[in-house]
DRENPA-3360 file (N, C-alpha, C; in nm, 2 decimals, always signed):
BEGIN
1 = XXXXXXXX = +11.43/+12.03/+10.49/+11.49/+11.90/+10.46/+11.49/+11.87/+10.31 ~ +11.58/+11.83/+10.22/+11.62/+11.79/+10.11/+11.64/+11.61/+10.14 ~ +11.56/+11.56/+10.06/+11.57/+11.43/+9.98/+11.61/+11.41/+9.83 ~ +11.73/+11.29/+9.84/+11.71/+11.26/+9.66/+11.57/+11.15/+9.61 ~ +11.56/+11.17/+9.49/+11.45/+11.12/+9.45/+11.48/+11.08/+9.31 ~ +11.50/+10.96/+9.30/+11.52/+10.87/+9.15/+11.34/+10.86/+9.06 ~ +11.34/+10.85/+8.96/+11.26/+10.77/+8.88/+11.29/+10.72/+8.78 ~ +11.25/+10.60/+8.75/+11.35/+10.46/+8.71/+11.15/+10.38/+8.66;
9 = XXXXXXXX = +11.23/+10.36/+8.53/+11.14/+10.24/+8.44/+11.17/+10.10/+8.45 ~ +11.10/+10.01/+8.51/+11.12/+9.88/+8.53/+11.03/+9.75/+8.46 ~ +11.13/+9.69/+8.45/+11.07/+9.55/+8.33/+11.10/+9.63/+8.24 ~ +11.19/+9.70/+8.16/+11.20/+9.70/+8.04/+11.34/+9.77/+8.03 ~ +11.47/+9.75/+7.88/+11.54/+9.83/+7.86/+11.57/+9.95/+7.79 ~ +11.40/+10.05/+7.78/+11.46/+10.18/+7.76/+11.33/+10.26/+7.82 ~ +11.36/+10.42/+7.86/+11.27/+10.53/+7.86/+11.16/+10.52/+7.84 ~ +11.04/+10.52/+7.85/+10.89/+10.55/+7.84/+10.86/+10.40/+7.79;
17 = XXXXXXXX = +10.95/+10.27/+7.83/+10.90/+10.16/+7.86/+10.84/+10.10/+8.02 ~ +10.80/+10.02/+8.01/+10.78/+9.95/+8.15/+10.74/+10.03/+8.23 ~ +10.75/+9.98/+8.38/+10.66/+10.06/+8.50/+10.74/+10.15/+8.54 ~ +10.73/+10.29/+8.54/+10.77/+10.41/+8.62/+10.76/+10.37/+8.78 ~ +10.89/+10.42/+8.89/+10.86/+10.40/+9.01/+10.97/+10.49/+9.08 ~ +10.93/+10.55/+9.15/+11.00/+10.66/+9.21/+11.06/+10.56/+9.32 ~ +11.17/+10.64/+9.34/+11.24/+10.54/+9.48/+11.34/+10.68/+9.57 ~ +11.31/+10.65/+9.67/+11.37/+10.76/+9.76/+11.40/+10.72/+9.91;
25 = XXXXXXXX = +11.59/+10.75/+9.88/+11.69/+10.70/+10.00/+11.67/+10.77/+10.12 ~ +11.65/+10.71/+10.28/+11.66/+10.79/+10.35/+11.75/+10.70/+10.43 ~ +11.78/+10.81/+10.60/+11.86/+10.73/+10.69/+11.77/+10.72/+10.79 ~ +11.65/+10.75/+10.79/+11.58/+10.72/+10.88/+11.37/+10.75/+10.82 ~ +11.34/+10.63/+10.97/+11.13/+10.69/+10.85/+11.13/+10.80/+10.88 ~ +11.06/+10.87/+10.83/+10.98/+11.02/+10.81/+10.85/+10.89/+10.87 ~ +10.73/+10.98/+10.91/+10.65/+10.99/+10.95/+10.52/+10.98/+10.85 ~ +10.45/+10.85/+10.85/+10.36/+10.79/+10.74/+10.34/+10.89/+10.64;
33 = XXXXXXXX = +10.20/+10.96/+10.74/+10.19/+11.08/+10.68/+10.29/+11.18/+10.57 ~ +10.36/+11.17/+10.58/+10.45/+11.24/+10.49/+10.51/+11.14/+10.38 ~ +10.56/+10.99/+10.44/+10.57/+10.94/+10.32/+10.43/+10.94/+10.20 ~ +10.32/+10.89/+10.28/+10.20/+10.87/+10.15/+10.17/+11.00/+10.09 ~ +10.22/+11.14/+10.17/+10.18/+11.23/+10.06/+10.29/+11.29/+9.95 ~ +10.43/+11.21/+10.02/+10.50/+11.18/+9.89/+10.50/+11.11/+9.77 ~ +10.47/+11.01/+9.81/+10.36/+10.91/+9.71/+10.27/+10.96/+9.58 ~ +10.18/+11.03/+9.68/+10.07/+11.13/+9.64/+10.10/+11.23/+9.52;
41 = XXXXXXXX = +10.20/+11.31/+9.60/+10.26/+11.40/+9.47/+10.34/+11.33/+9.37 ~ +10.39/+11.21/+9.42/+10.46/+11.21/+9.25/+10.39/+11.14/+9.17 ~ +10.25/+11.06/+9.17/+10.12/+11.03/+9.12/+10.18/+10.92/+9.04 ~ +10.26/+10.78/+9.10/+10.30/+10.70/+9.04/+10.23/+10.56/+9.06 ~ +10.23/+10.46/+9.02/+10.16/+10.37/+9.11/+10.23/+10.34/+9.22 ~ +10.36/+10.35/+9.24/+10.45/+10.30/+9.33/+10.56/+10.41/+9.38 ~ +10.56/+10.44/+9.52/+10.72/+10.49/+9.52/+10.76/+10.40/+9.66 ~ +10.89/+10.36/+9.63/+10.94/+10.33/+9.72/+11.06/+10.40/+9.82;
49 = XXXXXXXX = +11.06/+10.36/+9.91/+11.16/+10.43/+10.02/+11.21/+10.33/+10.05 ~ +11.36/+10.35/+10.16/+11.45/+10.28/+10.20/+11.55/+10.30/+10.28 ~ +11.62/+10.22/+10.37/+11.70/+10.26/+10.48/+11.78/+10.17/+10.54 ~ +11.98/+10.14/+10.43/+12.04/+10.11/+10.46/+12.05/+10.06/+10.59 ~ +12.05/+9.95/+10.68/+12.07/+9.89/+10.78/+12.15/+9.77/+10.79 ~ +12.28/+9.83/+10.80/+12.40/+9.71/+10.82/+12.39/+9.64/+10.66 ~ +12.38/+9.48/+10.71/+12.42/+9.43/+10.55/+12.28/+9.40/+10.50 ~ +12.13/+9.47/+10.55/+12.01/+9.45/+10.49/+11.94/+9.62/+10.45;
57 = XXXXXXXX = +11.84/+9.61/+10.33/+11.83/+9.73/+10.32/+11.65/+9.72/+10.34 ~ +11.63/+9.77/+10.46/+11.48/+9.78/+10.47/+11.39/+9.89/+10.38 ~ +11.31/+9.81/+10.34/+11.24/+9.90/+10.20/+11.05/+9.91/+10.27 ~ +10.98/+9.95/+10.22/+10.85/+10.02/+10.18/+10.78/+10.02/+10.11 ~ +10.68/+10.07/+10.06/+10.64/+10.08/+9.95/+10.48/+10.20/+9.94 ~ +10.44/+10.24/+9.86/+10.34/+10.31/+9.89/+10.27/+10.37/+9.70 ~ +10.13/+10.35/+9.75/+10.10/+10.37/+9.62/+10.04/+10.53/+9.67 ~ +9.95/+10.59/+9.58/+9.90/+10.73/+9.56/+9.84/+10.72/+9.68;
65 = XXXXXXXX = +9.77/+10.60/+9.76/+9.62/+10.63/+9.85/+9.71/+10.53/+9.99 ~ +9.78/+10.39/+9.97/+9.81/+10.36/+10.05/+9.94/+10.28/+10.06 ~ +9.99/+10.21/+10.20/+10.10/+10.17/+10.20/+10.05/+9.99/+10.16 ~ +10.15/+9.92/+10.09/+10.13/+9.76/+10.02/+10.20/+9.72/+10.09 ~ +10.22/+9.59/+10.09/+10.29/+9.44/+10.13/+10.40/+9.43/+10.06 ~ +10.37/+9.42/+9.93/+10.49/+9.38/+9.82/+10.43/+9.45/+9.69 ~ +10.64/+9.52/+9.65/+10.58/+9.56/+9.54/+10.72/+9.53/+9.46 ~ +10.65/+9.45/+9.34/+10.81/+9.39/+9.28/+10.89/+9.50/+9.18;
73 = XXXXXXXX = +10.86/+9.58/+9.09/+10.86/+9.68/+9.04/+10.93/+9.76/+9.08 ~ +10.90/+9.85/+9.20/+10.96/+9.93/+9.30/+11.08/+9.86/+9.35 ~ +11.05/+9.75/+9.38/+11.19/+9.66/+9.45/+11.32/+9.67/+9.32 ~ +11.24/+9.62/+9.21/+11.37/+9.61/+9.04/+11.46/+9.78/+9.08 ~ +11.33/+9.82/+9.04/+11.40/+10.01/+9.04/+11.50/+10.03/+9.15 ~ +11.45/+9.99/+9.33/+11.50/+10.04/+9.40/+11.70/+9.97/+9.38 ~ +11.67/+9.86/+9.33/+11.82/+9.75/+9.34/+11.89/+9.82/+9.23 ~ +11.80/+9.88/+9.11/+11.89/+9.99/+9.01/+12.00/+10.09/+9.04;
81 = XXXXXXXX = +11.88/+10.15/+9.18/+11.96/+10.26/+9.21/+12.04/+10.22/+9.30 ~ +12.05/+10.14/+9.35/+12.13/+10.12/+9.48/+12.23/+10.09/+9.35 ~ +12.28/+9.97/+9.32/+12.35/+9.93/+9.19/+12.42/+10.04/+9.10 ~ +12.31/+10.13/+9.06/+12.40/+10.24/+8.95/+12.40/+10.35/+9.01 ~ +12.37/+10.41/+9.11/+12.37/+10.51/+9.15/+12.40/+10.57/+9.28 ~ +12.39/+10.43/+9.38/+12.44/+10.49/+9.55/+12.53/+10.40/+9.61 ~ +12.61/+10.33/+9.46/+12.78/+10.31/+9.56/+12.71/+10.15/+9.60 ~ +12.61/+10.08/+9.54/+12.63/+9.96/+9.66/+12.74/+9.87/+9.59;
89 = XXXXXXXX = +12.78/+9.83/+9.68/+12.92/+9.68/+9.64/+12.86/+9.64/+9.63 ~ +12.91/+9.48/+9.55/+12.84/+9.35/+9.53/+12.75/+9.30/+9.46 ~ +12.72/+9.19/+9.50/+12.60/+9.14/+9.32/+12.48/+9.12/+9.40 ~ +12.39/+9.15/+9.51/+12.33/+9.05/+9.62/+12.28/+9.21/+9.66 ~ +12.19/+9.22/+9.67/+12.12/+9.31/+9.80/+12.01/+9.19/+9.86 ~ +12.00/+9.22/+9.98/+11.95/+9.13/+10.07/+11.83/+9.34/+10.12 ~ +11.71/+9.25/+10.11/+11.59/+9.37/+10.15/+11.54/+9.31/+10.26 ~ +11.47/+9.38/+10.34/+11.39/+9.35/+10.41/+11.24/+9.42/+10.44;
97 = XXXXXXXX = +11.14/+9.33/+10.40/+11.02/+9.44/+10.43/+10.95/+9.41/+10.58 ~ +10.85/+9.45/+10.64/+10.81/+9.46/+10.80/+10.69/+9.36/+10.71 ~ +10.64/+9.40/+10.62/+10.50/+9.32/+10.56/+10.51/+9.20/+10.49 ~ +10.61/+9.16/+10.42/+10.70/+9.04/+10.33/+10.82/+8.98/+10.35 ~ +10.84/+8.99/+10.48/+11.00/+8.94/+10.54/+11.11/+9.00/+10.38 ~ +11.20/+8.86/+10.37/+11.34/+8.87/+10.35/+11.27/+8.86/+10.18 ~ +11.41/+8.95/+10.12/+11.34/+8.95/+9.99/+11.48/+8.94/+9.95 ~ +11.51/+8.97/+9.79/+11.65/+8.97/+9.78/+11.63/+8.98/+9.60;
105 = XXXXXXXX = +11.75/+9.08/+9.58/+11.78/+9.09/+9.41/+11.92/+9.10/+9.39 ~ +11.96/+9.04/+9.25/+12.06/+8.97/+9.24/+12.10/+9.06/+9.09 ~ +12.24/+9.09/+9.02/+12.30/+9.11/+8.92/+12.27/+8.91/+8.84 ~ +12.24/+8.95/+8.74/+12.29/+8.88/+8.61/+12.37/+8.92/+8.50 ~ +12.40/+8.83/+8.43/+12.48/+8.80/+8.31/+12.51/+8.93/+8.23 ~ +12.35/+8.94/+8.23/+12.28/+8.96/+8.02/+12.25/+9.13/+8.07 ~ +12.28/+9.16/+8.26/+12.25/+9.28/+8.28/+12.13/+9.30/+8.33 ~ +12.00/+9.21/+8.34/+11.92/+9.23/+8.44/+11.94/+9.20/+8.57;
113 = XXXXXXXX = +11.83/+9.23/+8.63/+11.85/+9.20/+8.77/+11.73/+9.08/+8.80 ~ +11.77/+8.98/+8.94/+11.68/+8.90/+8.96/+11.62/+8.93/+9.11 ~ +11.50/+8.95/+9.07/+11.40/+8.91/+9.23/+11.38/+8.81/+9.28 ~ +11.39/+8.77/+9.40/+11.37/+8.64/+9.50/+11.26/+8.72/+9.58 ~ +11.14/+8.64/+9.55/+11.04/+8.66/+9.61/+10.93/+8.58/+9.72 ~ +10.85/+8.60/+9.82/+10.80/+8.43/+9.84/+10.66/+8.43/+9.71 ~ +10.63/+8.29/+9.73/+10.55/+8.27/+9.64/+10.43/+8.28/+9.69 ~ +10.34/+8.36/+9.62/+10.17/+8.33/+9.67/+10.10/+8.18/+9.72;
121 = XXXXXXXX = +9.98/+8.22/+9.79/+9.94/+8.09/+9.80/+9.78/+8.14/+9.76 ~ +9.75/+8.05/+9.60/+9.69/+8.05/+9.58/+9.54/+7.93/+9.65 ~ +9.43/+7.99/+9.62/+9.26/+7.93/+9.63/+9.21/+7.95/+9.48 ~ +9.12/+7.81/+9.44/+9.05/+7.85/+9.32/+8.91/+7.87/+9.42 ~ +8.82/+7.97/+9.32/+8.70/+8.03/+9.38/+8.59/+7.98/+9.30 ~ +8.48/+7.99/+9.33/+8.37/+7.99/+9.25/+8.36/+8.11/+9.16 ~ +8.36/+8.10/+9.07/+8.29/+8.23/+8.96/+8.15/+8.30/+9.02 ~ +8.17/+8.43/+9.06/+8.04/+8.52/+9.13/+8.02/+8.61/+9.00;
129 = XXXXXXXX = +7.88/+8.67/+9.01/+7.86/+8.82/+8.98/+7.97/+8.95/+8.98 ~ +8.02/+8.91/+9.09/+8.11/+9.00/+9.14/+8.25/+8.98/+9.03 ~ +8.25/+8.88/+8.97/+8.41/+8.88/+8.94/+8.36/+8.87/+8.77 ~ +8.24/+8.87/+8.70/+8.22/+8.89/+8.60/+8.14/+8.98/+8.51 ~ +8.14/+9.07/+8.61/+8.03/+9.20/+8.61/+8.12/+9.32/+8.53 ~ +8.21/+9.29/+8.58/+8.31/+9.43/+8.52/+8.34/+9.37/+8.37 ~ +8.38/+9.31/+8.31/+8.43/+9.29/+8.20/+8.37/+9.18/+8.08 ~ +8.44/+9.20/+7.99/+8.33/+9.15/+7.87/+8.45/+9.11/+7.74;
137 = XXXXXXXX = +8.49/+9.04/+7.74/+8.40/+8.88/+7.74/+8.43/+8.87/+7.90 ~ +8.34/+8.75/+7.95/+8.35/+8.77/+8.13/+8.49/+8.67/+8.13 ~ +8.55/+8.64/+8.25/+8.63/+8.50/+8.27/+8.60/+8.38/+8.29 ~ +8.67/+8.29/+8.27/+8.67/+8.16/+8.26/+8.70/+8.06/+8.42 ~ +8.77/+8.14/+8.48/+8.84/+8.05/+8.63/+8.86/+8.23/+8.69 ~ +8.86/+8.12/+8.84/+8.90/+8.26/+8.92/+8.97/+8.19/+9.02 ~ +9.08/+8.29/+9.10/+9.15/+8.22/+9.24/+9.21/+8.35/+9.28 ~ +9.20/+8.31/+9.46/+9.25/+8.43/+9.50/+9.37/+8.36/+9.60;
145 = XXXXXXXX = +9.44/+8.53/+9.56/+9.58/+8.49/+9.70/+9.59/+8.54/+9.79 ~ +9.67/+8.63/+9.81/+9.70/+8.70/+9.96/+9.66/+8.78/+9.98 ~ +9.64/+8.89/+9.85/+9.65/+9.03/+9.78/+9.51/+9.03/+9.75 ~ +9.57/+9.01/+9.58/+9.48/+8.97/+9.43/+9.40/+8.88/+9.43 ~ +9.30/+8.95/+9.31/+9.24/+8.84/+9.29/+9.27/+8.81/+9.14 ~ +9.24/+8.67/+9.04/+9.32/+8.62/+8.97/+9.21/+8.59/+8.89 ~ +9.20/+8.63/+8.72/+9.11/+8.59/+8.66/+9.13/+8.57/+8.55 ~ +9.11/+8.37/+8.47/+9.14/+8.37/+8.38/+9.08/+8.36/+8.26;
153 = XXXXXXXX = +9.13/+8.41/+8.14/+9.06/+8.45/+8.05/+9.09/+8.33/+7.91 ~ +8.98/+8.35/+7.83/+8.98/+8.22/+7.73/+9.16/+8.24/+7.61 ~ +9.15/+8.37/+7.62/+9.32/+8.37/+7.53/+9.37/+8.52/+7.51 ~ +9.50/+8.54/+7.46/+9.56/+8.63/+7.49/+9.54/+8.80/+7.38 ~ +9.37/+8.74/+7.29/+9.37/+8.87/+7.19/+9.24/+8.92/+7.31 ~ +9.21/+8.84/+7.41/+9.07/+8.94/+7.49/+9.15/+8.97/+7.60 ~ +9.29/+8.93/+7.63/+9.36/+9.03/+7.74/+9.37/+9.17/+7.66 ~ +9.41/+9.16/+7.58/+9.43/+9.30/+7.53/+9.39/+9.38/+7.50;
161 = XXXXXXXX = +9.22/+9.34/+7.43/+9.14/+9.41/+7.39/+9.01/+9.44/+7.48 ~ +9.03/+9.34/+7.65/+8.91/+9.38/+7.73/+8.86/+9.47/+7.72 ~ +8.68/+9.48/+7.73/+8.64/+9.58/+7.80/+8.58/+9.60/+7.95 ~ +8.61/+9.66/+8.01/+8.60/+9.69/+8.18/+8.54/+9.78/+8.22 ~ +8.53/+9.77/+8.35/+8.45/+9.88/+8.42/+8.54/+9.91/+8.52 ~ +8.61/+10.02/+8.59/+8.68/+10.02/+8.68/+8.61/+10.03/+8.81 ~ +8.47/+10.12/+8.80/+8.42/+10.13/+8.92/+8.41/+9.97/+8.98 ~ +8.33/+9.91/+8.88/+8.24/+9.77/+8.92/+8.38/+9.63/+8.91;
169 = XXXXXXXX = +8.53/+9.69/+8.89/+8.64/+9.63/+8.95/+8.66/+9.68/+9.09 ~ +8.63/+9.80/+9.11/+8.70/+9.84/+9.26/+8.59/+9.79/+9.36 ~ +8.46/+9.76/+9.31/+8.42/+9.66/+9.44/+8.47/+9.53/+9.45 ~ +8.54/+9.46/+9.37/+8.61/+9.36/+9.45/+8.67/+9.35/+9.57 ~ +8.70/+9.29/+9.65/+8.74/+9.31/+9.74/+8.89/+9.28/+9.76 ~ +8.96/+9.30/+9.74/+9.15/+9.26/+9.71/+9.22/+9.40/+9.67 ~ +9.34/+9.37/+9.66/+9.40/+9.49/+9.65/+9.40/+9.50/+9.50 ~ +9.42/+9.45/+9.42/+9.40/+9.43/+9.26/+9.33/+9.36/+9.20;
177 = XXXXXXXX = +9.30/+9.32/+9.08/+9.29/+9.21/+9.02/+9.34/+9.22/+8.86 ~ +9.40/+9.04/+8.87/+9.47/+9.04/+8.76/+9.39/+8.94/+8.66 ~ +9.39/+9.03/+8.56/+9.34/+8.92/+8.42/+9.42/+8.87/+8.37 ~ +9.45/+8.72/+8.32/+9.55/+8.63/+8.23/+9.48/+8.52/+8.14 ~ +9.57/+8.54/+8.08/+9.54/+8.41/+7.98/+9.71/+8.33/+7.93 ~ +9.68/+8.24/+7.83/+9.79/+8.17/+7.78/+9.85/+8.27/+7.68 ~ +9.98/+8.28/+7.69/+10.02/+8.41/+7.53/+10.03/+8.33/+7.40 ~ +10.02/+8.40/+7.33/+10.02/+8.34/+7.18/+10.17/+8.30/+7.15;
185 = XXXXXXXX = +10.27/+8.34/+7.21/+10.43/+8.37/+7.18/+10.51/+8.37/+7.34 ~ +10.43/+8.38/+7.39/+10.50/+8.37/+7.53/+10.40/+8.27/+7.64 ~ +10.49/+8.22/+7.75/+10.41/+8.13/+7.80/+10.24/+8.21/+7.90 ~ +10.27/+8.33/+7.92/+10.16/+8.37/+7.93/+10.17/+8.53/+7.96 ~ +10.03/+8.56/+7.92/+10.01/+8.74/+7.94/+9.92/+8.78/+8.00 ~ +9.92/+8.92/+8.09/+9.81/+8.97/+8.14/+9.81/+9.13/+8.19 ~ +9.71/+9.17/+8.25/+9.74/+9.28/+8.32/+9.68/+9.28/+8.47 ~ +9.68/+9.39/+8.55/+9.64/+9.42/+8.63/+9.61/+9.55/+8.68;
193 = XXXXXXXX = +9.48/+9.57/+8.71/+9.41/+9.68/+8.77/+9.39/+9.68/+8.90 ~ +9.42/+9.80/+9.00/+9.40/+9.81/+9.08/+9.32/+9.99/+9.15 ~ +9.22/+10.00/+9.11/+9.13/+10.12/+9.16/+9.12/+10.14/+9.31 ~ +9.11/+10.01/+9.37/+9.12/+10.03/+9.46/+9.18/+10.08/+9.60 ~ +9.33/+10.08/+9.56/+9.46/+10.13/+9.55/+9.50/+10.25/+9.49 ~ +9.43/+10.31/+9.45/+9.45/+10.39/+9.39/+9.54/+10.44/+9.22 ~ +9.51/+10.26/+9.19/+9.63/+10.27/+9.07/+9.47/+10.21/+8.98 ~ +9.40/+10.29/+8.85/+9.35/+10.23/+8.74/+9.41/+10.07/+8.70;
201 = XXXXXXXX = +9.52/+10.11/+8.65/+9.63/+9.99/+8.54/+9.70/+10.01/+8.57 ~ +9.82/+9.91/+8.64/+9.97/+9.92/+8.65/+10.04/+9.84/+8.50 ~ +10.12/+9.92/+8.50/+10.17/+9.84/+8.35/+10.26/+9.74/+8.34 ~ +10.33/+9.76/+8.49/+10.42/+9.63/+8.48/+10.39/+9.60/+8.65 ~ +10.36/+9.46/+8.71/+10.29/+9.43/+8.78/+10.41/+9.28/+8.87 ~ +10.52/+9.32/+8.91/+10.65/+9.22/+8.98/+10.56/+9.15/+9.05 ~ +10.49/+9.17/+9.17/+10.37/+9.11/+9.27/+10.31/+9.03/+9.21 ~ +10.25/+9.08/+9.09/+10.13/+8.98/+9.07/+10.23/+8.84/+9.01;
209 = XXXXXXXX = +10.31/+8.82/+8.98/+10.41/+8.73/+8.93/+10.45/+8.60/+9.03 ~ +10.43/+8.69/+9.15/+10.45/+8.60/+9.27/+10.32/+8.50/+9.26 ~ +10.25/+8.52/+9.22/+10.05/+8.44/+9.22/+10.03/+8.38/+9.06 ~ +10.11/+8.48/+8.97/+10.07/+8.48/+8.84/+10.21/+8.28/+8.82 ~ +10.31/+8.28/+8.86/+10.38/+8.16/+8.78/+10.35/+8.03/+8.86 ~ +10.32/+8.05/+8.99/+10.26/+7.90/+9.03/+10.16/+7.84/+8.96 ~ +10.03/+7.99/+8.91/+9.93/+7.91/+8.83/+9.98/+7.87/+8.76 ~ +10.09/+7.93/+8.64/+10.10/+7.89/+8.50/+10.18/+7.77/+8.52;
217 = XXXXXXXX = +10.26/+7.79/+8.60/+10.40/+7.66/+8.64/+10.28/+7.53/+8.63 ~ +10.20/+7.53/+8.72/+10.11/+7.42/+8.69/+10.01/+7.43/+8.59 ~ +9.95/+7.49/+8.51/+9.88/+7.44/+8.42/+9.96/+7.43/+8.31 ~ +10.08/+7.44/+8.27/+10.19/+7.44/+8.21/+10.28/+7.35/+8.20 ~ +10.30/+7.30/+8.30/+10.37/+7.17/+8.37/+10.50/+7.24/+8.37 ~ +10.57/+7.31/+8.35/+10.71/+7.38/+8.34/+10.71/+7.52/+8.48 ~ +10.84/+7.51/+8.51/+10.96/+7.54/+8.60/+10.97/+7.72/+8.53 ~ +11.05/+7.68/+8.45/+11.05/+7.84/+8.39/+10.98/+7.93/+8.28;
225 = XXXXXXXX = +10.90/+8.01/+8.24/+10.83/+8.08/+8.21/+10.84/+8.19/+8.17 ~ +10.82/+8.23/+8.04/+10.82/+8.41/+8.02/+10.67/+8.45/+7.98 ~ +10.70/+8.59/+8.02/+10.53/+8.67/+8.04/+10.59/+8.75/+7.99 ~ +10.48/+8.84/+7.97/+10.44/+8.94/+7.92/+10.31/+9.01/+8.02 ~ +10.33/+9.17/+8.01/+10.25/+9.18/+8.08/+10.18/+9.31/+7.96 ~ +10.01/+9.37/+7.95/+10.05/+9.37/+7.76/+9.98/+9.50/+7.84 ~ +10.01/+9.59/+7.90/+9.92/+9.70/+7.95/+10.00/+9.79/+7.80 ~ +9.98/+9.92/+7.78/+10.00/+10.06/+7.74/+10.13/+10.04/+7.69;
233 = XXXXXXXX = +10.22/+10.04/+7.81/+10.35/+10.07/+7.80/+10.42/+9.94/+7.79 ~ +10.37/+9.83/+7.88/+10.37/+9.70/+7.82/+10.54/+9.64/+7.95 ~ +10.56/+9.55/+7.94/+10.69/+9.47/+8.03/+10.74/+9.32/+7.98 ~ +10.86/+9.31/+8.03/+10.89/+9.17/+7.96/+10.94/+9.11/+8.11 ~ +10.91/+8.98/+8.14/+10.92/+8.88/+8.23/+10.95/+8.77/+8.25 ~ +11.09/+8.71/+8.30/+11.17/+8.59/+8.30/+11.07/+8.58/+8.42 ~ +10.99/+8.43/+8.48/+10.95/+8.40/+8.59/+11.06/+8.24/+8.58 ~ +11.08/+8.20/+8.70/+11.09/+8.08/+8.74/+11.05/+8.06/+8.87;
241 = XXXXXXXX = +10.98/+7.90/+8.89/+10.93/+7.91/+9.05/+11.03/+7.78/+9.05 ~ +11.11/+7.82/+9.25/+11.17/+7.73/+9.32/+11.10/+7.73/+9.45 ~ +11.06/+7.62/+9.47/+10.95/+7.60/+9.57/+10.88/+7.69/+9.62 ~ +10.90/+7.72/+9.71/+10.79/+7.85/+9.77/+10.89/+8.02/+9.76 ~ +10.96/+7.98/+9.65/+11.01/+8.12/+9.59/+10.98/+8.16/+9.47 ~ +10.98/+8.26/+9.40/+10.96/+8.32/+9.26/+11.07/+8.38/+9.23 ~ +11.14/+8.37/+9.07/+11.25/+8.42/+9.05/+11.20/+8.52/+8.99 ~ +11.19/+8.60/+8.98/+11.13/+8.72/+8.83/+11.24/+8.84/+8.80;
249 = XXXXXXXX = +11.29/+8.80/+8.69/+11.41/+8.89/+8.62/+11.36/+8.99/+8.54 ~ +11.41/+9.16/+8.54/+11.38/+9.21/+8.44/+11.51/+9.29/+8.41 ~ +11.49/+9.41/+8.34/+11.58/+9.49/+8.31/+11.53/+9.66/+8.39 ~ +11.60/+9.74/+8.43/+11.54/+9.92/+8.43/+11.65/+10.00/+8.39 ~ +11.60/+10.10/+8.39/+11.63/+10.19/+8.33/+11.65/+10.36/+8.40 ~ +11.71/+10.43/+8.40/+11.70/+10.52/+8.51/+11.66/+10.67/+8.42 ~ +11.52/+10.74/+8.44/+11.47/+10.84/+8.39/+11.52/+10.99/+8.41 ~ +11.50/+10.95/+8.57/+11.52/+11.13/+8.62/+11.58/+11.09/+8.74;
257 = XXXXXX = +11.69/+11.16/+8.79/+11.72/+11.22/+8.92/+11.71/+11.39/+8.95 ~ +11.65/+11.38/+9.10/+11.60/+11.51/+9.14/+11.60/+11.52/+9.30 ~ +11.56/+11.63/+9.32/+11.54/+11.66/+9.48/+11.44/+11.70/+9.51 ~ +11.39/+11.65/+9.65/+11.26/+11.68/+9.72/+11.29/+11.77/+9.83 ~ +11.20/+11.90/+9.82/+11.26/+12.01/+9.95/+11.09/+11.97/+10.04 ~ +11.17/+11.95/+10.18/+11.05/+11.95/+10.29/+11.05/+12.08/+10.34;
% end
């Protein structure tokens, strides 16, 4: 068996920017097993798969260790390639995931693309041991969503320069956690680590956006919002929230096309 296999840089408009995410067309599932140790071998935080179905395109997602809910990133990339690479018509892909229902990304103007996502529902928490143990300076607020857990920090020079612990992050219990604060230049910045998952640092983090603009939308008092997400390789982030949706626009970029022999 021969598969094609894209990798594609997302949140950003060039090469060895933003998040790397492999994306791979099929016409039918392969069998878990085989997708996660595709995953596995291409050692990304994300690859996604997918499978044209009438006028929806059911998508996937899987990191190095397991299969996710939502992954926004993978979703930008996958709408790339469908867009510049496999013939789709139209400005509108309509997705569907089995773990996140109806999703959807859209052509713009300026040449990004936009995600329609639902929006998290966050809880504020009590500040534990557990959520201040790993890092230094510790946080200031904590709230968890669906996923993530959410931790905020006094301002945007100790996002960048945290120091962490990854083991004493992977006992949290969530599938990630994200550090943020206010940006100095942008309405806010952060990152996210997930060990637990198998991903150290994701560099550009679409998901966590879904949890990350309702906070800011309200402590902010404003509708639309740019981020930054300040990992390594770094991403740039149009968020707007419409009620229990998240818009988040970025740009990608297409690295490598290749084939996979089974």
């Amino acid at each position: 068996m021969e598969l094609k296999i894209y990798q594609v840089d997302a949140f950003t408009d060039h090469v060895f920017g933003g998040n790397p995410a492999a994306v791979v067309p099929l016409t039918t599932w392969l069998d878990n097993d085989t997708l996660q140790k595709i995953a596995l071998e291409n050692n990304l935080s994300e690859t996604a798969f997918y499978i044209i179905d009438g006028e929806r395109v059911l998508i996937r997602w899987f990191t190095p260790s397991i299969e996710v809910d939502l992954c926004g990133h993978a979703t930008l990339a996958t709408a790339h390639v469908l867009f510049e690479h496999e013939g789709f018509e139209g400005d509108n892909i309509s997705f569907f995931s089995d773990r996140s229902g109806k999703l959807s990304v859209s052509k713009k103007g300026d040449g990004s693309l936009e995600l329609d996502f639902p929006t998290d529902q966050l809880e504020k928490v009590d500040m534990t041991p557990t959520f201040t143990a790993p890092f230094q300076p510790v946080p200031v607020e904590a709230y968890k969503g669906k996923s993530d857990v959410i931790l905020i920090f006094e301002n945007e020079r100790i996002i960048r320069t945290l120091h962490y612990d990854l083991h004493k992050i992977s006992l949290i219990k969530a599938r990630g956690v994200i550090v943020t604060a206010k940006g100095d230049e942008v309405d806010f910045v952060s990152r996210f680590f997930g060990p637990m998952v198998g991903v150290p640092e994701d560099p550009v983090t679409g998901s966590a956006h879904t949890s990350l603009t309702p906070l800011w939308a309200e402590k902010l008092n404003k509708e639309k919002l740019n981020a930054l997400q300040v990992s390594h390789r770094g991403g740039v982030l149009e968020c707007e929230l419409k009620g229990d949706r998240v818009f988040i626009s970025g740009k990608a970029i297409t690295y490598l096309i290749g084939n996979i022999f089974l």
